[in-house]
N, C-alpha and C positions, 0 to 999 in steps of 0.2 A: 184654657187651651183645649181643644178637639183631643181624641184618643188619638186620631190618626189624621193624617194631611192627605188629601183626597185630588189627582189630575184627572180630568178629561180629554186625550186628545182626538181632534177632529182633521180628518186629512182622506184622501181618496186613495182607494187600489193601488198599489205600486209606490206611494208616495214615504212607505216607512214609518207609518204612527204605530202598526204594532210591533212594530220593532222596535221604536224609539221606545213604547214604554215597558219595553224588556229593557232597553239599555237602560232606560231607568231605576228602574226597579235594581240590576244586577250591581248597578252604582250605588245604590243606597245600602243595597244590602254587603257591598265590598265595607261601607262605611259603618259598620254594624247595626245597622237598623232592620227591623221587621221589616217587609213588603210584600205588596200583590200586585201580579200584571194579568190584566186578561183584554183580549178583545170584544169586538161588539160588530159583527158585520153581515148580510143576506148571502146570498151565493155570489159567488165571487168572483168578479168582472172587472176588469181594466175601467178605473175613472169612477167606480160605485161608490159613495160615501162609506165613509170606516171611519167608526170609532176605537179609541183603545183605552184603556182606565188603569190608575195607580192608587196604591191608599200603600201609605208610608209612617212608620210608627215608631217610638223607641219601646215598646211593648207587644205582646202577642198578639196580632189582630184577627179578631175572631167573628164577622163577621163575613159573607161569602156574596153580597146583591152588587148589583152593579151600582156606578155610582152615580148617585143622584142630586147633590151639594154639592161640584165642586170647588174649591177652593182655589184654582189655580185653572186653567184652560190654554193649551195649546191647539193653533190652527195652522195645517201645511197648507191648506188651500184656503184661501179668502173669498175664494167667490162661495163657500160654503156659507157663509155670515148670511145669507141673502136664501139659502134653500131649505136650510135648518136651522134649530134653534140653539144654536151656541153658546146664549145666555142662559140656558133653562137652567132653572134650579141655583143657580150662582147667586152665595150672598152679597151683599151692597161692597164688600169689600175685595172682591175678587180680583184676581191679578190673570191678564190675558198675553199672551204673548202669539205675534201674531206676523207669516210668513206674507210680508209684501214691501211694495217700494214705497205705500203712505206712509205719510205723517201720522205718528201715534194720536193727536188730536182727531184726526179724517177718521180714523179706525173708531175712535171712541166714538163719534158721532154715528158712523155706518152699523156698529154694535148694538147704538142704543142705550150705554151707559153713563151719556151725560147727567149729571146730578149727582151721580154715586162718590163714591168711595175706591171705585175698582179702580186698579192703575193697570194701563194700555201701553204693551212694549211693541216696539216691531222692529222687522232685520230682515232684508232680502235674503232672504235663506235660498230659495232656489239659485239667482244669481254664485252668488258662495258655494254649492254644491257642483255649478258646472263650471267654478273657475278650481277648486281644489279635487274634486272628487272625480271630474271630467263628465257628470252625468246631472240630468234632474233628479237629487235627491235631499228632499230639504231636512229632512230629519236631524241629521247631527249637528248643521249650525243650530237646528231650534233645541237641540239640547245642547250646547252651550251660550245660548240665551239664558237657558232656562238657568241654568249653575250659576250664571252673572245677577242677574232679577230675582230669585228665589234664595232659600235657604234649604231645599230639599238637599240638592246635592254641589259639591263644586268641583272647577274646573281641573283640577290635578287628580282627584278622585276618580272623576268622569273617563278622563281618559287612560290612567293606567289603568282601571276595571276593562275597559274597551280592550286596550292593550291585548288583557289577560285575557279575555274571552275569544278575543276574537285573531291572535295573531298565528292560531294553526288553521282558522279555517281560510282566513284570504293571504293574498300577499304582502309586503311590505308597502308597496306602491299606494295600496289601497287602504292600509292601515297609515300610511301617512296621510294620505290625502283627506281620514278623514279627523282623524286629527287634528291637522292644520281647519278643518271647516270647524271644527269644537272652538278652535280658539278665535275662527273670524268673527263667530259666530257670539262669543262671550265679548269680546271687541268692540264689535260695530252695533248691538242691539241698543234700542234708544226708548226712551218715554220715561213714564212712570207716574 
């Protein structure tokens, strides 16, 4: 086994990958494990490709480069699959979870990972964001994707860390809604 468990997320401006992989990270580390979150993005514009990165350990992680294995890939936008390289660097085993209304089979082929080993999740996430959250925001059903299909973090964890973080900076309303998108989100995600 790896030192550390390494995500990629791929998502555009406004869409919440680096926020999601803060809520990641603050989720893991609610659950006592090491962790890093950083971004990866040009000057910053409405619809610009953004990347955001995690590396999650039960150990001190002592390395600072961006990541380039990773082990796990999350996509808010799908038509990114087609502009950049979302496979790069991902071993034959890689697990994708990925914001659309395909079939995990249609995504696997559009990826390119036929043959492999990697398993292909997918969840309308945006749909889930504007029926609970009342906005396009796909991030938190894809992090309770992620808690259902992974073993980084789970779903009870995910959200009372969310809870704790984040229930003086918004309102109730907003803290439920997205809540409830965490659990549509662990719910409805499909493949593998």
């Amino acid at each position: 086994m790896a030192a550390f468990e390494e995500v990629r997320w791929h998502g555009r401006a406004q869409q919440g990958v680096v926020t999601a992989a803060k809520v990641l990270a603050e989720t893991a580390l609610h659950g006592g494990r090491f962790v890093q979150a950083f971004p990866d993005f040009g000057p910053e514009r409405m619809g610009a490709p953004v990347k955001a990165y995690n590396r999650l350990s039960d150990k001190p992680i002592r390395i600072h480069s961006q990541v380039a294995e990773p082990g796990y890939v999350v996509i808010a936008d799908p038509t990114l699959i087609t502009l950049v390289p979302v496979t790069g660097g991902t071993p034959d085993d890689a697990v994708f979870v990925v914001n659309t209304v395909k079939d995990p089979d249609v995504i696997r082929k559009d990826l390119g990972v036929e043959g492999t080993n990697a398993k292909v999740y997918t969840v309308d996430a945006g749909h889930i964001s504007v029926e609970t959250i009342g906005r396009l925001m796909p991030n938190t059903p894809l992090l309770g994707a992620v808690a259902k299909v992974t073993s980084l973090i789970d779903l009870e964890t995910l959200q009372s860390s969310f809870k704790a973080n984040y229930s003086k900076k918004y309102s109730p309303k907003v803290i439920d809604g997205n809540m409830a998108a965490m659990k549509r989100g662990f719910e409805e995600v499909k493949g593998g």
